[in-house]
N, C-alpha and C positions, 0 to 999 in steps of 0.2 A: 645602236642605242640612241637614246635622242640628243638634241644639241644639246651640247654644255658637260656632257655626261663624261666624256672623254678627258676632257682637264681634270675634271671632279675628280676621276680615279685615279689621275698622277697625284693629288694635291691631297686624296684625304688621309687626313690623319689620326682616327682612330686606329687605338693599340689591335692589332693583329688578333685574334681572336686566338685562343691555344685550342690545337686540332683534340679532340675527343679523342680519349682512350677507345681504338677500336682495332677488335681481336681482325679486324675484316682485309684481306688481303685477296683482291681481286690480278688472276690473271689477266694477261692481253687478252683482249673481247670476251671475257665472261663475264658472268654474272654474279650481283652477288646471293649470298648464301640466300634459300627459299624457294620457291614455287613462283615462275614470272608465265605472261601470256603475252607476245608479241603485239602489239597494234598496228597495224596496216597502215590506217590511213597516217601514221605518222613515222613512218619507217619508210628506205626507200635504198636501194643497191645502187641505183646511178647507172644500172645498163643499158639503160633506153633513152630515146628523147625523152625529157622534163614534162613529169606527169602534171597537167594544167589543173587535172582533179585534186590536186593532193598540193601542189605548190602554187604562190602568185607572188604580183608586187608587196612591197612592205608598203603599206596606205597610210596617207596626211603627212607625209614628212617628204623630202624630196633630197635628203641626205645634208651631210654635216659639209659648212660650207667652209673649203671654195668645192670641192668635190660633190659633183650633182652624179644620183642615182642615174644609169640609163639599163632600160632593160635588154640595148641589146650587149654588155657586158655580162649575163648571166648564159652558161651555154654546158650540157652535156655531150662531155667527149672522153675515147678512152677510156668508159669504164666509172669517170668520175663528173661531180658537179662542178663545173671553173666559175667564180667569179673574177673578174678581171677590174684593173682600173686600169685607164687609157688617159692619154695626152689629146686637149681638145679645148677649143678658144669657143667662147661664150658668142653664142645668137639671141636674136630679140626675144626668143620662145623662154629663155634660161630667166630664173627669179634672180633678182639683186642679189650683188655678191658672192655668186657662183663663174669661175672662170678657170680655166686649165687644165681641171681633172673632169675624167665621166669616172664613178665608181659604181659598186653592185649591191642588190639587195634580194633576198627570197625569204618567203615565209608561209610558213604552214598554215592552211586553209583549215583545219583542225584543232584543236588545242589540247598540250597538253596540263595534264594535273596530280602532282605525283608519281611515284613510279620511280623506273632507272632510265636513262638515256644517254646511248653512246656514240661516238664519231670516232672515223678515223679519218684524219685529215694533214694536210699540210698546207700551210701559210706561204700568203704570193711572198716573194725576195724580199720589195721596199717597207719604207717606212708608212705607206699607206695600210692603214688597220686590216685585220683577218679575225674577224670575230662569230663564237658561237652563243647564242645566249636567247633568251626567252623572253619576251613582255608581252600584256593588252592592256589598253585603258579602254574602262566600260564605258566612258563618257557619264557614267551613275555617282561619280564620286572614287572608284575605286581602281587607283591602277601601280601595278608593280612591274619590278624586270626584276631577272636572273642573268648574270655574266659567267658564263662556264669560263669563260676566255678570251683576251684582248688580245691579239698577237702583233708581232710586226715582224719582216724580214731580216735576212742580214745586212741587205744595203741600207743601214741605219741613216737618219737623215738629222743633221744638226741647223736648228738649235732641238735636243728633245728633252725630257725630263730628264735630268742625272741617275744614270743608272738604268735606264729602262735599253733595256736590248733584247735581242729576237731570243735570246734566253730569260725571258722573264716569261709567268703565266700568271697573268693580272683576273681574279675572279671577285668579282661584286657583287651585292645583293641592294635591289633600290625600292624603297615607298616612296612613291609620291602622293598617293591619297588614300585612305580604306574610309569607305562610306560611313558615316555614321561617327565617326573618328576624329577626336579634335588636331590640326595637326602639331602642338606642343604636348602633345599625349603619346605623339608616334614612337620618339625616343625607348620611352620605359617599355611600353608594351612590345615594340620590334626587336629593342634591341641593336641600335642603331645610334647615326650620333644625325643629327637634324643639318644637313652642312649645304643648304640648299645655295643657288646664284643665278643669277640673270632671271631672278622672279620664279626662279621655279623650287619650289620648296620641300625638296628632296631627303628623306630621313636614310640613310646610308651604310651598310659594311663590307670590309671585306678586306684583300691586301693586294698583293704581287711580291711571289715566292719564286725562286730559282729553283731551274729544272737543268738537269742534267743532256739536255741535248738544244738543238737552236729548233724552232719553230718550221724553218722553212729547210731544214737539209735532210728530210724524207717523211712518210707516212707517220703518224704516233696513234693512238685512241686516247681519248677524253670521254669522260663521264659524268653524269649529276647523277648522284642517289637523292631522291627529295623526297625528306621526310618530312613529319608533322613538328620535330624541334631543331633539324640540320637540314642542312644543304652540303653536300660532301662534295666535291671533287676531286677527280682521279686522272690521274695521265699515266698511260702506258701502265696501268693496272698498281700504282700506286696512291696513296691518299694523300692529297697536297696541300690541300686547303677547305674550309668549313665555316660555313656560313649560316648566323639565324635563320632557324625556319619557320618562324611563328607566325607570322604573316603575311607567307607567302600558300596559302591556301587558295589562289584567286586561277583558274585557268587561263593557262599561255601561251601564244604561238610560239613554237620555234623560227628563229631567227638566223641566219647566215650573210652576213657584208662585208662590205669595203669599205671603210671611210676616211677621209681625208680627217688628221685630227691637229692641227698646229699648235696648239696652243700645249699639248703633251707628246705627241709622235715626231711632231716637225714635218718639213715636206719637203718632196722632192725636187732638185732642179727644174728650173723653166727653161724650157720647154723638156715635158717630161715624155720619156721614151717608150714610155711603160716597164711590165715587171712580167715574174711568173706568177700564172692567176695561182689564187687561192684554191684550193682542192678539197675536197670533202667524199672520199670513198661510198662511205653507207654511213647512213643514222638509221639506227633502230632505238625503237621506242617500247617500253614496257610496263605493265600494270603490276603487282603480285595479285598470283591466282593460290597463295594461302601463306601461313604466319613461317616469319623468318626462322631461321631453323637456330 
């Protein structure tokens, strides 16, 4: 997610949104109830080398500082996607205020827009982020993210937000522009509370709910149903959390990183040893191919 975005989701404080009455009760990696059609170019098993068709760098951002993106932290092995963060002293090549961590980033050369999409993954050890989540800005005015989920390890790292531990599953929903759109008008129409900083003027919801297992002590599935008035998420075939979806009509990459987030994760000792990478089994991605049952 981009900078600043990280604090923002320890700090905000709109009321939790109350999860929608829904009869919906998804098994481990099913679907839900209807007619779905697989998309290729946005689904992928992880048993090959990293399809260069189908995945690339996250582009214009160079990751959340001190933690600089490198791509040779992203690597498939065993079946799964790793992204890794690594221990690493800053060279003349590195931008200001990047120093001690490399972390990772991958993103869909595709977008999606609507639909279900699920993962099963597991989050590196530390306190360095493991996140799944969606954004584009068109550069036209018009740009959003989806956070299915912030994670972080067991090796928690002090100072962090109170409460936040590898049992939490942090999901958000962000405007920062819709073309055409004033942004003291984003609130009422999103649905959202305006809690924008460091100049960036972010309309915002969402929470961090507790889950019954830690992040990084095996495999789980996660999922977004994104609809035209929610954004549902599910962990391990439960509904956890739910998010406006009025104005998230805007097509998104999928997203998978590392980031170094201090100002809400904290960070790990220096010199850092590194961790167990983050892990992502399969995402598949799906459209409905007819009306929910």
């Amino acid at each position: 997610m981009p900078p600043a975005l990280g604090a923002l989701a320890g700090r905000l404080n709109a009321p939790r949104l109350a999860l929608l009455a829904l009869s919906l009760a998804l098994p481990c990696a099913s679907l839900p109830p209807g007619s779905w059609t697989l998309l290729p170019d946005l689904s992928d098993e992880f048993d090959a080398p990293l399809n260069a068709s189908k995945w690339g760098p996250m582009g214009g951002w160079p990751g959340r500082a001190p933690g600089l993106f490198s791509p040779t932290n992203v690597d498939v092995a065993g079946g799964a996607l790793q992204l890794w963060a690594r221990g690493a002293r800053r060279n003349a090549s590195w931008p200001a205020g990047y120093d001690n961590f490399t972390t990772a980033a991958l993103a869909s050369r595709a977008h999606a827009q609507g639909g279900y999409v699920e993962v099963r993954a597991r989050s590196g050890s530390s306190c360095v982020s493991s996140s799944f989540w969606f954004h584009f800005n068109d550069g036209r005015g018009t740009w959003t993210e989806i956070d299915v989920f912030e994670s972080l390890g067991s090796a928690g790292c002090a100072p962090n937000k109170a409460g936040m531990t590898s049992r939490k599953l942090c999901s958000h929903s962000h405007v920062f522009g819709l073309a055409g759109v004033a942004p003291a008008a984003l609130p009422a129409l999103c649905n959202c509370t305006n809690a924008g900083q460091d100049g960036m003027g972010v309309c915002s919801s969402g929470s961090c709910v507790d889950v019954p297992f830690a992040f990084d002590d095996g495999f789980h599935t996660f999922g977004l149903l994104w609809g035209d008035a929610q954004l549902s998420v599910f962990a391990d075939g439960a509904l956890v959390n739910a998010l406006p979806g009025a104005c998230h009509a805007q097509a998104l990459e999928i997203d998978f990183d590392r980031e170094t987030m201090p100002d809400w994760l904290g960070l790990p000792p220096v010199p850092f040893e590194g961790d167990a990478p983050f892990e992502v089994d399969y995402v598949r991605a799906y459209q409905r191919a007819g009306p929910t049952e």
